[in-house]
Every structure is written in C-alpha cells, then in structure tokens.
N, CA, C and O atoms as CSV, one atom per row, in Angstrom:
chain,resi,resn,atom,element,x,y,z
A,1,UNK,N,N,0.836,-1.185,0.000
A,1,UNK,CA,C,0.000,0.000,0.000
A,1,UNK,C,C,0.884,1.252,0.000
A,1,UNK,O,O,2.040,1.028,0.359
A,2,UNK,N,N,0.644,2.323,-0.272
A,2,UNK,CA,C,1.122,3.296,-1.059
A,2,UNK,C,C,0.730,4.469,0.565
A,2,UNK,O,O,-0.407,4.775,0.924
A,3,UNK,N,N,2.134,4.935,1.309
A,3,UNK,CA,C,1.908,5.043,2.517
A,3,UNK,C,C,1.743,6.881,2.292
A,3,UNK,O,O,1.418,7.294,1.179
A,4,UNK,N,N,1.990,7.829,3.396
A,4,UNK,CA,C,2.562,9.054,3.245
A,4,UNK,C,C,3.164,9.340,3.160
A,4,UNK,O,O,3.175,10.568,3.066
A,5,UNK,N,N,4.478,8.583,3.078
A,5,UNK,CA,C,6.190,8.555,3.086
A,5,UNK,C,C,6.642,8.703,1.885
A,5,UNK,O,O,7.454,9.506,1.426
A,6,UNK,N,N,5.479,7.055,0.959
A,6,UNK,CA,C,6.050,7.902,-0.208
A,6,UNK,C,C,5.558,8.784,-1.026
A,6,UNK,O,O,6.204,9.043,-2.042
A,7,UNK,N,N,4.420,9.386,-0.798
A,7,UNK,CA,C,3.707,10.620,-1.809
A,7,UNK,C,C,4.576,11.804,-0.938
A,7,UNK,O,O,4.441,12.940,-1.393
A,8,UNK,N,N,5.591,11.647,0.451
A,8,UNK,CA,C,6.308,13.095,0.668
A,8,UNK,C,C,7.580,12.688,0.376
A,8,UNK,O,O,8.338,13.655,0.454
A,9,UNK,N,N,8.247,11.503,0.021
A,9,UNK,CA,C,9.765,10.848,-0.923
A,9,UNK,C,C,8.878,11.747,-2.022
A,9,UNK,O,O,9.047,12.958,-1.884
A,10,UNK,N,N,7.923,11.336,-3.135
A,10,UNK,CA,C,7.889,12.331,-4.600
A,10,UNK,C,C,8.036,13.105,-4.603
A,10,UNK,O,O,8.755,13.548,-5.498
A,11,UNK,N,N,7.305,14.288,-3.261
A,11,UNK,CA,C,6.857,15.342,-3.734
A,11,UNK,C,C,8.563,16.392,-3.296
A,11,UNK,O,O,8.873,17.512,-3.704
A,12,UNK,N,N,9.311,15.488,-2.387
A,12,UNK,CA,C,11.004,16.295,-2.034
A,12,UNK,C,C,11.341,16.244,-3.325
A,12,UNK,O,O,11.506,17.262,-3.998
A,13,UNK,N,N,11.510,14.694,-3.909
A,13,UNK,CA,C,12.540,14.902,-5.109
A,13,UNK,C,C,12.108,15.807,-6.348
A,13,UNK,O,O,12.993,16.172,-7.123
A,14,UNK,N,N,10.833,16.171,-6.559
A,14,UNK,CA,C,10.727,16.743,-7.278
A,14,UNK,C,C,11.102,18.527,-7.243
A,14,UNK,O,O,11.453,19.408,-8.028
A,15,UNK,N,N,10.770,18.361,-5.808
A,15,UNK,CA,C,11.215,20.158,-5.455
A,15,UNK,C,C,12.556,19.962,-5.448
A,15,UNK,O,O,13.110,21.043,-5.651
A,16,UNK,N,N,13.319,19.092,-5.309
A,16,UNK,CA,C,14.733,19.436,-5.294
A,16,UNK,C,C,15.269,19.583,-6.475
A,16,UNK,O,O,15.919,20.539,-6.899
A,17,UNK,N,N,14.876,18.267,-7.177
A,17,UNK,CA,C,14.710,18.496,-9.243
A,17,UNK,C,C,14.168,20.052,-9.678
A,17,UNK,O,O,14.163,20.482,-10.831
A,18,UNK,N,N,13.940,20.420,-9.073
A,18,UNK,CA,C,13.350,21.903,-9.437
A,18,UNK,C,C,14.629,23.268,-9.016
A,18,UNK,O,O,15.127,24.219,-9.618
A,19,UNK,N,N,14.742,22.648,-7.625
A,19,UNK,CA,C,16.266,23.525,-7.073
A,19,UNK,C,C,17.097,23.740,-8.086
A,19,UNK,O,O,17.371,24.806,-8.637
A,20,UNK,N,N,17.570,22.419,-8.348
A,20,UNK,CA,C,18.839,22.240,-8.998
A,20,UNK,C,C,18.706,23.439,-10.466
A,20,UNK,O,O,19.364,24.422,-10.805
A,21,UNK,N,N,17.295,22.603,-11.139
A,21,UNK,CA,C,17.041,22.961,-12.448
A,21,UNK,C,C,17.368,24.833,-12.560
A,21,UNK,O,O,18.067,25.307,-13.455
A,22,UNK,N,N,16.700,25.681,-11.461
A,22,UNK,CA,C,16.493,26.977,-11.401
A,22,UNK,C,C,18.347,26.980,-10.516
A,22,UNK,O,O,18.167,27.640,-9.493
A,23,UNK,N,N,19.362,26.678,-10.542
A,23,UNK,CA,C,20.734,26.878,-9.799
A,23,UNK,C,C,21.374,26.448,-11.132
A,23,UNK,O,O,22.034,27.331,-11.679
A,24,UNK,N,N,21.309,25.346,-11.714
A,24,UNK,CA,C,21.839,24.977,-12.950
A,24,UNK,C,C,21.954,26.052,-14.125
A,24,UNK,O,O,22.994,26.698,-14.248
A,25,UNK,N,N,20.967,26.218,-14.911
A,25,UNK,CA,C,19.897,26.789,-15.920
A,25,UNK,C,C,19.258,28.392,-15.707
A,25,UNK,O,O,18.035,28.471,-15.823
A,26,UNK,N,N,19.975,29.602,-15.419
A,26,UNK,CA,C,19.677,30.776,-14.602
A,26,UNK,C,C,19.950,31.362,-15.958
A,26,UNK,O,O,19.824,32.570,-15.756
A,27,UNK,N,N,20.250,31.197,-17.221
A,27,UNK,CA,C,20.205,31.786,-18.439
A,27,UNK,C,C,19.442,31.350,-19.476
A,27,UNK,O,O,19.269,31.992,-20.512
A,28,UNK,N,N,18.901,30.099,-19.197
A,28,UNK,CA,C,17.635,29.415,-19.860
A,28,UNK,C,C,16.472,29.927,-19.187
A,28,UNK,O,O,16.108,29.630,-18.049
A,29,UNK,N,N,15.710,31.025,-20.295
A,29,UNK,CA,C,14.376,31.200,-19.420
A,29,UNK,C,C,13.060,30.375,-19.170
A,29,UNK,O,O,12.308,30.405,-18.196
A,30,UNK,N,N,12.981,29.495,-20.530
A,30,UNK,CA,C,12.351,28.067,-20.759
A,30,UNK,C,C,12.724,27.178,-19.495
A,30,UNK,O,O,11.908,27.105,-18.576
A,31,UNK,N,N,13.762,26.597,-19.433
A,31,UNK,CA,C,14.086,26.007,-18.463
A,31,UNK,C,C,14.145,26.286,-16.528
A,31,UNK,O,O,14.198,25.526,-15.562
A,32,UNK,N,N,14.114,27.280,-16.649
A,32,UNK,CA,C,13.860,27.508,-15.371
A,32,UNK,C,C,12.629,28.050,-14.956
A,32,UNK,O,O,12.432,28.224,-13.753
A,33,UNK,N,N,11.619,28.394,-15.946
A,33,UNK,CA,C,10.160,28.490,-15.634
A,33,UNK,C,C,9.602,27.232,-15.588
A,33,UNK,O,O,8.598,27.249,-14.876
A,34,UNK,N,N,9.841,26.141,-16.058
A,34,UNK,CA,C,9.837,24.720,-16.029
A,34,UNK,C,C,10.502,24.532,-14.568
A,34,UNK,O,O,9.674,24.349,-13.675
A,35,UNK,N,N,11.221,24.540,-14.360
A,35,UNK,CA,C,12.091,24.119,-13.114
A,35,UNK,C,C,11.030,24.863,-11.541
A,35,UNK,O,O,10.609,24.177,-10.610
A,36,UNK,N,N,10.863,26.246,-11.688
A,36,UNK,CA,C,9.767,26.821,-11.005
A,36,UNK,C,C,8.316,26.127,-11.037
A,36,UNK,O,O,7.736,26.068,-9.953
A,37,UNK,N,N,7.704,25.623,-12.108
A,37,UNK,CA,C,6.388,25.086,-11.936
A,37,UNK,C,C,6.527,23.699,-11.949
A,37,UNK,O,O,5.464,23.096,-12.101
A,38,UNK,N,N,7.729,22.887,-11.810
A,38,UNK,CA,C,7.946,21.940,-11.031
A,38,UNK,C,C,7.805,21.822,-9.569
A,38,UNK,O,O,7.245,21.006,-8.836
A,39,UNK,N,N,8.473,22.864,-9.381
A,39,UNK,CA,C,8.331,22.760,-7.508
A,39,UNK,C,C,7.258,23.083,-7.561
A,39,UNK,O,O,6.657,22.274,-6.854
A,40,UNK,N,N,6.226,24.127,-8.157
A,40,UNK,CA,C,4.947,24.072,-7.538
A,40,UNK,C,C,3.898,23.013,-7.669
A,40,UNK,O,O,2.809,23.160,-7.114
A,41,UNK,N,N,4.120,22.178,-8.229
A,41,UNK,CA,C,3.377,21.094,-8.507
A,41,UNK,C,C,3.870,20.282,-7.655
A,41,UNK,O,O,3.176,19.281,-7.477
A,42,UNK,N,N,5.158,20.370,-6.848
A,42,UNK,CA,C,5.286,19.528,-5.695
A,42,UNK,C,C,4.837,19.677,-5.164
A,42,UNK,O,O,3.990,18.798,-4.999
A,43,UNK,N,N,4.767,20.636,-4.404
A,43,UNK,CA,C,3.849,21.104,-2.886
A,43,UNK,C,C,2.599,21.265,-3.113
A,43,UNK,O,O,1.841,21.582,-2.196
C-alpha cells in the first residue's frame, strides 16, 4: 500500500529536481520556468 512517506519521498525529489534545475539553468528562461512550476506542482 502506497503510505505518506512515499507521496512526501515524490513530492522532495521533485522540489529538489526543481532547485537544482532553477541553480543549474539561470540563463535558460524556458528552463527555469519549467524548473519553477515543477516545484509548484510539488507542494
């Protein structure tokens, strides 16, 4: 069964996938508006 642990394991890695993306990618404006509405779709 599919606990709360891991729908809050998805929803970190994806905000962190989002960190990186907007720390990486700060001259890609495509890419880091992507990287921004990643994390918001985490939380």
């Amino acid at each position: 069964m599919i606990g709360l642990e891991h729908y809050l394991i998805v929803a970190a890695a994806l905000f962190v996938t989002g960190i990186f993306g907007i720390f990486l990618n700060r001259k890609n404006v495509i890419i880091l508006l992507m990287s921004i509405e990643l994390m918001l779709l985490s939380v």
